[in-house]
C-alpha positions as CSV (number, residue, x, y, z in Angstrom):
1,X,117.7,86.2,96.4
2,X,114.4,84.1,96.2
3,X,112.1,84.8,93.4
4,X,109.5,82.6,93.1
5,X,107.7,79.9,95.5
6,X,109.7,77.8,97.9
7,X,108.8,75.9,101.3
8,X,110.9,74.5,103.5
9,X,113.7,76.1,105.7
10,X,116.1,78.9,104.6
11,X,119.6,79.4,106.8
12,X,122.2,81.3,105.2
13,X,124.1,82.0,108.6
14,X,126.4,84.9,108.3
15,X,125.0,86.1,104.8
16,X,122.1,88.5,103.1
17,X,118.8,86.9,102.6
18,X,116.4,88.6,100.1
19,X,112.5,87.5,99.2
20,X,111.9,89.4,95.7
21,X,108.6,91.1,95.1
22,X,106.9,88.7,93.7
23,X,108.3,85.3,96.0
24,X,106.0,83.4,97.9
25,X,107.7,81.9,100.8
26,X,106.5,78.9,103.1
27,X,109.6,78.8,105.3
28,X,111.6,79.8,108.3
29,X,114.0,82.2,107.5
30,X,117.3,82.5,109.2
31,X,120.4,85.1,108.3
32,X,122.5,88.0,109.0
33,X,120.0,90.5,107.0
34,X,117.4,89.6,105.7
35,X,114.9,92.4,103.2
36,X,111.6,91.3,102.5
37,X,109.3,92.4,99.4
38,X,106.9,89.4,99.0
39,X,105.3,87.0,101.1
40,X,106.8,85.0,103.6
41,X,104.8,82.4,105.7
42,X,106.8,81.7,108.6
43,X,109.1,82.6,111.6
44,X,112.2,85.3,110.3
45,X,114.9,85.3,112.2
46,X,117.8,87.7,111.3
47,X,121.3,88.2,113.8
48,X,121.5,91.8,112.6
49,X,118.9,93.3,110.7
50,X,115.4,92.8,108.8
51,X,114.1,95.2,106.5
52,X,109.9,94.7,105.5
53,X,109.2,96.7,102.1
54,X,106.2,98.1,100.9
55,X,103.9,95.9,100.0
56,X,105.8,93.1,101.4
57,X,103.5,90.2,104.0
58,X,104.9,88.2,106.9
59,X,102.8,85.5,108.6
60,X,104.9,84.7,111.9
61,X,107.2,85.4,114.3
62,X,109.6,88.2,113.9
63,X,113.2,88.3,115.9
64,X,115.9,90.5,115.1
65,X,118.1,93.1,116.8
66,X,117.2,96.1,114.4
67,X,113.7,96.2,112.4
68,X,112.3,98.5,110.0
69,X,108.9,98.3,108.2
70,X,107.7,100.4,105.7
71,X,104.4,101.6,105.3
72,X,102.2,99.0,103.3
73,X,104.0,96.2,105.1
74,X,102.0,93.7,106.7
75,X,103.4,91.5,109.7
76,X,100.8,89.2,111.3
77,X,102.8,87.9,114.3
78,X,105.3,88.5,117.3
79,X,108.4,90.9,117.1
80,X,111.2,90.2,119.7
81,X,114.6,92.5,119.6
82,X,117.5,90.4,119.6
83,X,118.6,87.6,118.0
């Protein structure tokens, strides 16, 4: 779980990735599943699933076999299935 602000680069290969509600997030992102609440700035990649929550941003390019986004999500960007 990532409260707070962070840059850099996230990869937590075969494990669950979560950005809190209030995180800001400068970073490519790179897990198994990953659930967004806050902001993320940045490509997300996930292998099996990403979850966007209301009120949640991402800035960037989206690729992951199985996407849901609920309504108040933002995504400026690209989605791709697969991962």
């Amino acid at each position: 779980v990532i409260d707070g602000t962070f840059e850099g680069t996230i990869e937590v290969g075969d494990h669950a990735l979560t950005i809190g509600p209030g995180a800001e997030v400068k970073a490519n992102l790179v897990a198994k599943t990953i659930i967004i609440h806050g902001t993320v700035v940045g490509n997300v990649t996930a292998s099996e699933r990403l979850d966007l929550q209301a009120g949640s941003s991402v800035n960037g390019n989206i690729k992951a076999p199985r996407f849901a986004m609920a309504d108040g999500a933002l995504l400026k960007g690209t989605v791709a299935s697969g991962a």
